[in-house]
VODREN-815548 format. One record per residue (C-alpha): x, y, z. Coordinates in steps of 0.001 Angstrom, whole numbers, plus 500000, padded with zeros to 6 digits. Each point is the difference from the previous one (the first is absolute). Layout:
N
XYZ ...
//
This chain:
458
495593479582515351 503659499647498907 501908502741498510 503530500112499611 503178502861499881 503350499101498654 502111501323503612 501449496641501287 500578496131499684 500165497106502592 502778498225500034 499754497778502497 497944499212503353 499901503505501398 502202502022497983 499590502864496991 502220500796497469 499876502875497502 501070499638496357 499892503185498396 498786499645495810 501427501970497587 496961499907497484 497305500200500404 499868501955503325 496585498870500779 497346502913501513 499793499501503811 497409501405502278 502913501048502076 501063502404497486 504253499589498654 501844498217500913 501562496627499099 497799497391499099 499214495897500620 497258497883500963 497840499968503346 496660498328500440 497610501979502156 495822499499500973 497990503386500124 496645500196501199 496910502185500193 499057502921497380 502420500694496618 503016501907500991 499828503241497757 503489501773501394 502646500255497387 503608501041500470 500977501548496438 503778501409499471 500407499292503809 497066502314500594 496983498120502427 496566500829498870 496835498229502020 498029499467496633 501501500618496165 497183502675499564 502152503638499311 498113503425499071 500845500672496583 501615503261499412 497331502613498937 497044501911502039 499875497422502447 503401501235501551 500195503726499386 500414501256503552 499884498833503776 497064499949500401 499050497404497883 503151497979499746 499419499406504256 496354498745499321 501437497705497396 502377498477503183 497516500174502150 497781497883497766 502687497538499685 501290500328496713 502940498138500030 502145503206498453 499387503258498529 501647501553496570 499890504039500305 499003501719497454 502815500649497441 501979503515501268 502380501845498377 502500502608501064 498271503056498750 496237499040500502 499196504187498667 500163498589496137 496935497832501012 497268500923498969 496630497574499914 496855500840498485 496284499458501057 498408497933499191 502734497192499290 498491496832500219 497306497899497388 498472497001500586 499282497335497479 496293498142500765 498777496319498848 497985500656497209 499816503128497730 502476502216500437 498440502597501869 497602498415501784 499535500882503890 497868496587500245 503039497879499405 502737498685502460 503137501536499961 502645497796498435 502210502829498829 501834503432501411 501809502441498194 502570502381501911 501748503217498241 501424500498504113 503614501000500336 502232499422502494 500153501278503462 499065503873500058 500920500986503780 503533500539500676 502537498006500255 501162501093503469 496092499341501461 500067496009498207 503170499473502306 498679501203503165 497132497575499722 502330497271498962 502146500636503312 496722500799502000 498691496492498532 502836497892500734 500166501644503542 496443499065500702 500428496648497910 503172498741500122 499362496493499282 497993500738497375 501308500113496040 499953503680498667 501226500143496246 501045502624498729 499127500779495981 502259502485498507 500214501395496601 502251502379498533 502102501966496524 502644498590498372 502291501136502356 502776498172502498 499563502700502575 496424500008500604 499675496305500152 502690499845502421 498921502475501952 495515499273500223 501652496137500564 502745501585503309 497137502057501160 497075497311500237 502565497847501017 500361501441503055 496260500604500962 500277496120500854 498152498766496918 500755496009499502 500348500125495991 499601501968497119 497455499187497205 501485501871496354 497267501521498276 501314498728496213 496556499533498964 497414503264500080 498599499633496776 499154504202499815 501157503526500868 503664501042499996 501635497708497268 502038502869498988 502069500057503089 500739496399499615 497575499216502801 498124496552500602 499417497795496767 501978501875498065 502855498214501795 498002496834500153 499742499514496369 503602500581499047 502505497156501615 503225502461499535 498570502431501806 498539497767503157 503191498122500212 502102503529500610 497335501569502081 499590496492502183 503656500006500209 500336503647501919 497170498955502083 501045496865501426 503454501179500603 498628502065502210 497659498375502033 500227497959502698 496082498856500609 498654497131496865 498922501539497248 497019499198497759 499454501391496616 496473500352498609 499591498898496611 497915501270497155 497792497826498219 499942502493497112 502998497940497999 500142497464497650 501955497569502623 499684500739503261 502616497642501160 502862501897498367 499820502696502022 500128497648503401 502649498339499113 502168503080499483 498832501339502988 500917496838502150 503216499968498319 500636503189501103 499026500022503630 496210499777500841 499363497477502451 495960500063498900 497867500547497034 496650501280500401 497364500255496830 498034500594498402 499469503570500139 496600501417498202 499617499665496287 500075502929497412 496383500743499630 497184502222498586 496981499341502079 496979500675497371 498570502557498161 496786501777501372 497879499796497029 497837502566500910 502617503048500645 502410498129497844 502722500658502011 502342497206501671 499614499241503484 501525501056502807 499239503214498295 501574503150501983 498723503313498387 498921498139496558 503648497876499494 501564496845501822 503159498466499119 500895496253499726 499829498347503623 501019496373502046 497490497681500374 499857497771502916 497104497990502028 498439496197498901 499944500351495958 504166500248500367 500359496560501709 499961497535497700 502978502318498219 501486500479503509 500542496016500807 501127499718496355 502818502951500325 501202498184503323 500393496826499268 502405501171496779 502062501414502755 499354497250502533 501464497666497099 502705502113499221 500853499660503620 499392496874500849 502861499271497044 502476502428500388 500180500930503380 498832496824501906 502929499777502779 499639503955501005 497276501670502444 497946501911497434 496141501022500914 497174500601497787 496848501841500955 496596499709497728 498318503065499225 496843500271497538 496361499566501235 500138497931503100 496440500077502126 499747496954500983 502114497517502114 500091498061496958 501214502621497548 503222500385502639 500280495957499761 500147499883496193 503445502059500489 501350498280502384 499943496820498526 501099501745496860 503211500986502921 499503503593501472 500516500251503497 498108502770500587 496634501118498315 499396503671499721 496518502130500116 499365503496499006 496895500690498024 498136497202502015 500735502080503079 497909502889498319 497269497483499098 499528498378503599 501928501795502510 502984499005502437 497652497573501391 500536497750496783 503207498129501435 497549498132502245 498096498670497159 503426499127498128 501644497960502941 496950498312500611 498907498892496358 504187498928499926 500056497643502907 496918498353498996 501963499436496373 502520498655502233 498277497893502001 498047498409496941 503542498611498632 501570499592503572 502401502677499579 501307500952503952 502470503185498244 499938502366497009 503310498449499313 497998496455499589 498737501042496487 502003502775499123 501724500178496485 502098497144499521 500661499022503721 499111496356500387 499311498292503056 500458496080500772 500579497846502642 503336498304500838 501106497722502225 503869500393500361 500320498919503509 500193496378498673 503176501529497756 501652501310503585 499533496343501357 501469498909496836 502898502008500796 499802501489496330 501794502918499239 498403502295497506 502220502574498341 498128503641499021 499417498635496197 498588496672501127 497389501757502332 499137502387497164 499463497504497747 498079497900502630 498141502950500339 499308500452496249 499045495910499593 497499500054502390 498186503419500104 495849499866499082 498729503161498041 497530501847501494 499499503109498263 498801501681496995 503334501647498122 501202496045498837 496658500264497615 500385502432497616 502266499124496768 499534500729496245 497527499686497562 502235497043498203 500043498108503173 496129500574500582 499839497797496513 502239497799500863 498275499172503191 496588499793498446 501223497724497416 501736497788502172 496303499835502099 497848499344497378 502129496986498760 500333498689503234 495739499980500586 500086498403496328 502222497313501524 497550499170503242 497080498110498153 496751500172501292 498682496602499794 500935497529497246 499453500289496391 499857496364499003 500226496540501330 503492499879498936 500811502277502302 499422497903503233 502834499026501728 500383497377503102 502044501774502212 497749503131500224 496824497888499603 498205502107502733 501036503107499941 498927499904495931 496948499030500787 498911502903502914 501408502326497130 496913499305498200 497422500273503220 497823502999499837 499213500625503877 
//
């Protein structure tokens, strides 16, 4: 199969030359750089690797922070697994004001509420963030990238509204030898008070001062986690793109209550009798997930089209074709926490699997192939080199632009006013096709035959 990046053109007989575009500055396997047009034939399985804010994973699948990447232990079996990244578990400078409770999680079954018979389709967490100190999560970072160094180690920090502390938990991880940082804007519960997780999510004056300190101080791309737990999620990614973050990452769980146990009466999880208002995560917050990212895959697609942004999907992926629904919607990367603590470390075999066959069955040789709003074509500009035509940078974008073939899922969604429209348009065009003839008047000579098989039944 054929598959293309935009890196070079032929000119002539032998002979490349690069024309840098101004917009769009098409996504490249290769990671930045400038961008053009070079034909290339790949072979064999799917290629899975991604290179995301010039960061090389060998498949898009990333642990999602949570449970899954609390401590080294766990966070090495992820690599070892072949995960193509792991997201820590959200730490904080002083770790001693968290305190989780037991039990913490609920799960939500098919069927009654309740029910142990049922599959599980739902989980509830009331889990904080990191509880071991801050000084222990960036030993294992440093002993991580030491034993892993070409492996991606993320780094999720969350912190008060405070300049100091973020600079300083984003200088200290930093230097551990972490390859990004992942903002925690998004934990729907515990420490609102102290201006902590979506309690900067959900208020755009806030995120845009609080993104500005942090990305004026780091020097690894940022990605900022964003809460689905807002009327319009893609306010709050735009003002943190304008302000720095080379990535947005969502959705993070959604305000919950789990159920009612209607035979104590009390709500679940229920520690000592009470419970408090949770996220909830796992399959039943898909079709909410795809629907938060492609508002920000739109948003992004429109207003920042020439720049290197990344989007990871996050929300009930367990299947390789739960990650492929947000990729064509235009993530990068697709995140996976709570399935993790359904099927084990062992699920990223499953995932790239089930994804190259998806690949295979549309003859897709990259991620980049059906990713978001990347479109690939074939295009034979020798012949122009021969012709000794000179293309200036507008003329090849707009080349580019007359010839490129969707092949993705984001160019499909519109509004309800256009759904009409469509429909309408539809039905009056099978009124138009007749079905046979509806009198002898109707005959004509030129179409003789074809008006008469109209009216054949076999």
């Amino acid at each position: 199969m054929a598959s293309l990046d935009f890196t070079s053109i032929m000119t002539g007989k032998n002979s490349v030359a690069e024309f840098p575009l101004t917009r769009p500055r098409w996504p490249s396997c290769s990671g930045r750089g400038r961008a053009g047009f070079r034909v290339f034939a790949s072979s064999g399985e799917p290629d899975l690797s991604v290179t995301v804010n010039g960061l090389q994973m060998p498949n898009p699948f990333v642990i999602g922070s949570g449970p899954p990447g609390t401590n080294y232990t766990v966070m090495k079996r992820a690599f070892d697994e072949g995960w193509g990244g792991v997201i820590a578990k959200t730490v904080s400078l002083d770790a001693a004001k968290v305190i989780n409770v037991t039990p913490r999680y609920a799960r939500l079954r098919a069927g009654m509420n309740g029910s142990a018979k049922g599959q599980v389709i739902g989980w509830e967490n009331i889990e904080l963030i990191s509880d071991r100190p801050f000084e222990t999560m960036l030993k294992e970072f440093r002993q991580l990238k030491e034993e892993y160094p070409d492996r991606i180690l993320i780094a999720s920090i969350m912190e008060e509204y405070n300049k100091a502390a973020w600079e300083e938990v984003i200088d200290r991880v930093e230097q551990t030898g972490i390859d990004a940082i992942e903002i925690n804007f998004s934990c729907p519960h515990g420490m609102p008070e102290r201006k902590m997780g979506a309690a900067v999510g959900q208020d755009c004056a806030l995120l845009e001062e609080v993104c500005g300190w942090i990305n004026a101080k780091a020097t690894v791309p940022v990605w900022a986690k964003m809460t689905p737990n807002i009327t319009d999620i893609a306010q709050p990614a735009r003002v943190a793109l304008r302000s720095g973050c080379e990535g947005i990452a969502a959705i993070n769980t959604i305000m919950s209550v789990m159920g009612i146990d209607l035979n104590t009466l009390r709500p679940e999880p229920c520690v000592e009798g009470y419970s408090t208002p949770g996220g909830y995560s796992f399959k039943a917050v898909h079709p909410i997930a795809l629907a938060k990212v492609m508002s920000i895959a739109q948003m992004m697609k429109s207003e920042f089209r020439d720049k290197d942004y990344s989007l990871s999907g996050i929300g009930g992926v367990e299947t390789g074709g739960d990650a492929a629904e947000f990729i064509l919607l235009g993530a990068n990367t697709v995140q996976v926490c709570t399935g993790v603590m359904m099927h084990g470390y062992g699920l990223v075999k499953k995932l790239c699997s089930e994804l190259q066959d998806f690949m295979k069955m549309h003859d897709f040789s990259s991620i980049e192939d059906f990713r978001g709003y990347y479109l690939r074509f074939l295009v034979f500009l020798t012949a122009l080199g021969n012709l000794g035509f000179y293309l200036s940078n507008y003329s090849i974008r707009e080349l580019a632009f007359s010839i490129l073939v969707p092949r993705v899922s984001l160019q499909y969604f519109t509004t309800h006013t256009d759904l009409v429209r469509r429909q309408q348009e539809a039905i009056q065009q099978r009124k138009a096709i007749k079905q046979g003839l509806q009198s002898d008047k109707d005959w004509t000579g030129d179409g003789f035959v074809k008006e008469s098989e109209s009216m054949v039944s076999n």
